[in-house]
C-alpha positions as CSV (number, residue, x, y, z in Angstrom):
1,X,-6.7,5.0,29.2
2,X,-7.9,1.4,27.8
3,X,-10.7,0.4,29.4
4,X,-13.8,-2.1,28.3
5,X,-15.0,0.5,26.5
6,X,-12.2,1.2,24.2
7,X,-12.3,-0.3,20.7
8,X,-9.9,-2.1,19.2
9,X,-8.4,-1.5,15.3
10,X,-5.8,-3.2,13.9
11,X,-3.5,-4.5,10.9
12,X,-3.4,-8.0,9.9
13,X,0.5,-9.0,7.4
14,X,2.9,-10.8,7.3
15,X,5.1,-9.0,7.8
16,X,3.7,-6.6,10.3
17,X,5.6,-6.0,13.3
18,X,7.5,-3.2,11.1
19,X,4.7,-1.6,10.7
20,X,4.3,2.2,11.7
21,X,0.2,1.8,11.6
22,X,0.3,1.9,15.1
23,X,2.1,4.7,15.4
24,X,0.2,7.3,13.8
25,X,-3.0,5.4,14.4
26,X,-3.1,5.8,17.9
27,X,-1.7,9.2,17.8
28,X,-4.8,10.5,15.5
29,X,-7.2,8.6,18.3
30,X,-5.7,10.5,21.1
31,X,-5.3,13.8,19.2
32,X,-9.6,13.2,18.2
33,X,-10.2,12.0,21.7
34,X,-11.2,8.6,20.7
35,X,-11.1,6.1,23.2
36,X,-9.5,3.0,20.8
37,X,-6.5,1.5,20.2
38,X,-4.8,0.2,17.1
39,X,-2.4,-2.6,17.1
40,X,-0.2,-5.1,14.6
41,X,-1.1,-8.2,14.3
42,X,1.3,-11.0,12.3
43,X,-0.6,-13.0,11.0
44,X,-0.6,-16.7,9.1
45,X,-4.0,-17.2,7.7
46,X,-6.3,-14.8,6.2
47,X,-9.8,-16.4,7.0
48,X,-8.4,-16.8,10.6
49,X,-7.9,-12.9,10.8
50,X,-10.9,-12.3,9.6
51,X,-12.6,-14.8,12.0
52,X,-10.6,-13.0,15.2
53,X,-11.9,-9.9,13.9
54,X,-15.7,-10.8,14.1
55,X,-14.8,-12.9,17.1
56,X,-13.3,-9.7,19.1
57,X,-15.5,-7.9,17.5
58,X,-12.4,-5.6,16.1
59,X,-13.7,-2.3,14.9
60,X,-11.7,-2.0,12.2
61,X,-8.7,-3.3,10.2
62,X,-6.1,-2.8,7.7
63,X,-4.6,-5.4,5.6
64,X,-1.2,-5.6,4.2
65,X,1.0,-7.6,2.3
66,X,0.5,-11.0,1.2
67,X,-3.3,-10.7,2.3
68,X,-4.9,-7.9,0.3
69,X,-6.0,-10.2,-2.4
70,X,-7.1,-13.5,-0.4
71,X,-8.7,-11.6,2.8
72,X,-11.5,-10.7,0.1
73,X,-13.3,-13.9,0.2
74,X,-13.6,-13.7,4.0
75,X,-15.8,-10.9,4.2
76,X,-19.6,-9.6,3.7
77,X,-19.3,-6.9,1.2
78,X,-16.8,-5.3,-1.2
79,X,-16.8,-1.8,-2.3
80,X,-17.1,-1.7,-6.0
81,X,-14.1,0.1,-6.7
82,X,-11.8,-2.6,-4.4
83,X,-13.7,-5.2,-6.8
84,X,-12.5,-3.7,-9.3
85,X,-9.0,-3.4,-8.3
86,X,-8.9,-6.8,-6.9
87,X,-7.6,-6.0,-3.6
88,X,-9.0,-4.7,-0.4
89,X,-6.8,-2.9,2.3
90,X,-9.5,-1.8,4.8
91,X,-12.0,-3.5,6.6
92,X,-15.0,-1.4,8.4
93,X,-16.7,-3.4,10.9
94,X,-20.4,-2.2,10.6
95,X,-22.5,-3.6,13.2
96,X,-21.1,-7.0,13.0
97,X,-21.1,-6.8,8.7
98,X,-17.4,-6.9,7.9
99,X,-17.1,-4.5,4.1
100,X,-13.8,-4.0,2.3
101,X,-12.8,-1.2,0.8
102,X,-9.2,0.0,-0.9
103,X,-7.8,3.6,-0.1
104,X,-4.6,2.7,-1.5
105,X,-5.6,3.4,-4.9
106,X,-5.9,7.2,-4.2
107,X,-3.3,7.2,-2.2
108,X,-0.4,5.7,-4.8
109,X,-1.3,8.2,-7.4
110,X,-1.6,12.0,-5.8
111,X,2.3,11.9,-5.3
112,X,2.6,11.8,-9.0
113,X,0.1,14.1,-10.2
114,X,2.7,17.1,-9.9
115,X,5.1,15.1,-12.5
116,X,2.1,14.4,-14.9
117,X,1.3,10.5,-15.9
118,X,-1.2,10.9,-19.0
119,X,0.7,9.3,-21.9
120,X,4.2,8.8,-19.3
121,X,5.1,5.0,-19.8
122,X,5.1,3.5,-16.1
123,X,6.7,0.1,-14.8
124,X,5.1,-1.1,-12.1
125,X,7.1,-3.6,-10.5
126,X,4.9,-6.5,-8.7
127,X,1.1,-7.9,-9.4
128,X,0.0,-8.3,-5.8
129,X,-2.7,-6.2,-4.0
130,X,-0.7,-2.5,-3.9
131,X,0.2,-3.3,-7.6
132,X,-3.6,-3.9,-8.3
133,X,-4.4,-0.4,-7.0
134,X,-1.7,1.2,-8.4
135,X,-2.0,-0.1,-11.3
136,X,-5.6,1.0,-11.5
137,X,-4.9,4.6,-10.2
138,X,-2.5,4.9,-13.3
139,X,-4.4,3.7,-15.8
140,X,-7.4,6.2,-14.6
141,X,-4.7,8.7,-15.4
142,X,-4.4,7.4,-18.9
143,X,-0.7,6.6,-18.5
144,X,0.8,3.6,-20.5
145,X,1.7,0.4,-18.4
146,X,4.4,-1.9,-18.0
147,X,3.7,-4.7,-15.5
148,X,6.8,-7.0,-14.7
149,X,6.7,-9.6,-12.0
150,X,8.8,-12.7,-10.8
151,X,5.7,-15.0,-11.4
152,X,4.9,-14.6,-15.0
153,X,0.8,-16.1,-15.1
154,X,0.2,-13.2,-11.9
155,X,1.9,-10.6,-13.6
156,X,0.0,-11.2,-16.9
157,X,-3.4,-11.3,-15.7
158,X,-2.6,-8.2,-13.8
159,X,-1.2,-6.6,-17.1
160,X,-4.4,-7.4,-19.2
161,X,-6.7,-6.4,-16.8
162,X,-5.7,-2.7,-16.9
163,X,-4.3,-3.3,-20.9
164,X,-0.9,-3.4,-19.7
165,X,2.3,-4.9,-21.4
166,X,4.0,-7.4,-19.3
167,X,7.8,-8.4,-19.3
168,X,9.3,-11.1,-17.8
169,X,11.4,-10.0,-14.5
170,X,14.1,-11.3,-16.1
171,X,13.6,-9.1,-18.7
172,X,13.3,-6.2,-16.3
173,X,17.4,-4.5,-17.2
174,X,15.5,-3.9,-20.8
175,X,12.7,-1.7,-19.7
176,X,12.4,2.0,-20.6
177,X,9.9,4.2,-18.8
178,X,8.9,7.6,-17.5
179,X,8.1,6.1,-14.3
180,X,9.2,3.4,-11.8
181,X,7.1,2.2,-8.9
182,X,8.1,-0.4,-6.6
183,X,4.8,-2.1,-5.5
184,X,6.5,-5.3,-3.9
185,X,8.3,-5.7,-0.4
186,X,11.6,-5.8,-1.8
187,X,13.5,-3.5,0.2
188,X,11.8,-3.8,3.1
189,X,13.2,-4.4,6.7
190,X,14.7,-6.7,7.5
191,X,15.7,-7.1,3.9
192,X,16.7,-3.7,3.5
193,X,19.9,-4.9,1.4
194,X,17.7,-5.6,-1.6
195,X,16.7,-3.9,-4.3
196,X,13.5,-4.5,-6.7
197,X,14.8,-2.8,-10.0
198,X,18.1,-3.3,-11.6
199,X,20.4,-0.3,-11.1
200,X,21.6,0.0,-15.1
201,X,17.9,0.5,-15.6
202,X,18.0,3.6,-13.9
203,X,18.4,6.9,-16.4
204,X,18.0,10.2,-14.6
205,X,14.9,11.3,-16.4
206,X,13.0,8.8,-14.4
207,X,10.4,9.4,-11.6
208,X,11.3,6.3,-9.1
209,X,8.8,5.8,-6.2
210,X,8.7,3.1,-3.7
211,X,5.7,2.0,-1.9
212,X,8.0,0.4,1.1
213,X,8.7,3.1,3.8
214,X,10.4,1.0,6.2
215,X,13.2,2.0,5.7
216,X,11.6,5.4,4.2
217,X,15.1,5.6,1.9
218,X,15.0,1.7,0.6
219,X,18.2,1.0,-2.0
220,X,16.5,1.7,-4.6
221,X,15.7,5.1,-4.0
222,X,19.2,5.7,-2.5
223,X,20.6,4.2,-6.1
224,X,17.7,6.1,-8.3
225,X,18.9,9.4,-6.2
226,X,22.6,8.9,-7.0
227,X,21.5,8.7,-10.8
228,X,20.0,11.7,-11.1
229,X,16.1,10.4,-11.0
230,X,13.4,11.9,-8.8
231,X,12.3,9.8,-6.2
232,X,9.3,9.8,-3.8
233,X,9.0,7.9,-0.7
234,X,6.8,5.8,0.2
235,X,5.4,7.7,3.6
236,X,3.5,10.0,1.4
237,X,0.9,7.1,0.2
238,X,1.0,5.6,3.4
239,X,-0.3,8.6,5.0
240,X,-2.7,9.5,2.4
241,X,-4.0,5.9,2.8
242,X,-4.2,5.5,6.4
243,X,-5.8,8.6,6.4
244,X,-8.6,7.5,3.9
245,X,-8.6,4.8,6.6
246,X,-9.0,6.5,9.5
247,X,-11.9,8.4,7.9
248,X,-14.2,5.1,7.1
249,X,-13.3,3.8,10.9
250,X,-14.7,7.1,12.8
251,X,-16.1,9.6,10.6
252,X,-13.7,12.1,11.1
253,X,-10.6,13.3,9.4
254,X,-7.3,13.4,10.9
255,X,-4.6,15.7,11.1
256,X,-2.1,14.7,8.4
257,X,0.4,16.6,9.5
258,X,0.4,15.4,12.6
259,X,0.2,11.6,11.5
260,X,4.1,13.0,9.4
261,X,5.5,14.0,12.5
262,X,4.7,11.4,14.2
263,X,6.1,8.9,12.0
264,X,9.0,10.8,11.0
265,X,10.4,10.8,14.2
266,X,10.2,7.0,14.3
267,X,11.8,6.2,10.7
């Protein structure tokens, strides 16, 4: 039951109204016997999130796409790994001193630890904030990197950050890797009909992954699948993630496999 006592989470995007954090947010509350709530929040402006959340004195937040990067000047303290990355998509509220920190980073690479990344060439397509911490979690790996990205200057000072190659995206058809990883929005509802990786650059010895789970089979995994490549979805990182999240917000750990179920039945 919501009363004045319960605390309040929530996720600041734009997009966001898509967004399953809800879901499985407010399921690992009830099944911990917290009395919060978590809710979506679509947002405009990044400093005006931020303001709201010290205003309301929101508990805890997570931040999506566009605002991983920008949110960071808005608030008191940085983890030093999100500095590093350049993106944070968690904010703890501490007793009024908002700190950032990224569990996406984690998150993006433990589905492809089983198919091995040390010396695998991956594309990762995008140079926003999930690029940055992807990105980041792949080069810790030791794997080679291929940035490419619709806006050349972002992509580039992405690619040399983590001592990447960049290509233009209209380059992208010429690209040859082990690994594919869509780190944009591309794909996403309600632009499901779009795909972030050009089809003839598929070959089925290819890992493909896609960070966008809504829908959880986006085109381009439904094309990488019908060529042959492995593909991973992107609910795995978003679990692993919002459970890294959950974790910071309350000190406890929440069932996993509960969070799946939960979402599954709403995908």
């Amino acid at each position: 039951m919501i009363d004045a006592a319960t605390r309040l989470y929530c996720v600041f995007g734009n997009p966001a109204r898509h967004s399953k954090g809800p879901v499985i947010h407010n399921t690992a509350f009830k099944n911990k016997g917290i009395n919060a709530v978590y809710l979506a929040f679509e947002v405009q402006d990044a400093a005006k999130a931020v303001q709201a959340v010290r205003t309301l004195d929101i508990q805890g937040a997570s931040v999506t796409i566009p605002f991983k990067e920008s949110i960071m000047e808005h608030i008191d303290w940085i983890d030093p790994t999100a500095r590093a990355i350049g993106a944070v998509n968690t904010i703890v509220n501490e007793d009024g001193v908002l700190k950032g920190y990224n569990t996406d980073c984690k998150a993006a690479v433990a589905p492809l630890v089983p198919f091995g990344i040390s010396g695998k060439i991956v594309c990762i397509v995008g140079a926003g904030g999930a690029a940055r911490a992807v990105a980041h979690g792949i080069a810790a790996q030791n794997g080679e990197i291929i940035i490419t990205n619709r806006t050349e200057q972002k992509g580039r000072i992405l690619a040399e950050t983590v001592n990447a190659r960049f290509v233009p995206a209209n380059e992208m058809a010429n690209i040859q890797a082990d690994v594919v990883i869509n780190t944009t929005s591309i794909g996403m509802t309600p632009k499901a009909d779009k795909i972030s990786f050009p089809p003839e650059a598929l070959t089925s010895e290819m890992v493909v992954m896609d960070v966008v789970y809504t829908p959880l089979r986006t085109r381009l995994l439904e094309t990488a699948e019908k060529k042959g490549c492995i593909t991973i979805d992107g609910l795995s990182m978003f679990i692993a993630q919002a459970a890294a999240q959950f974790e910071l917000w309350t000190g406890t750990t929440p069932d996993t496999d509960l969070m799946r179920n939960t979402i599954s039945g709403t995908i």
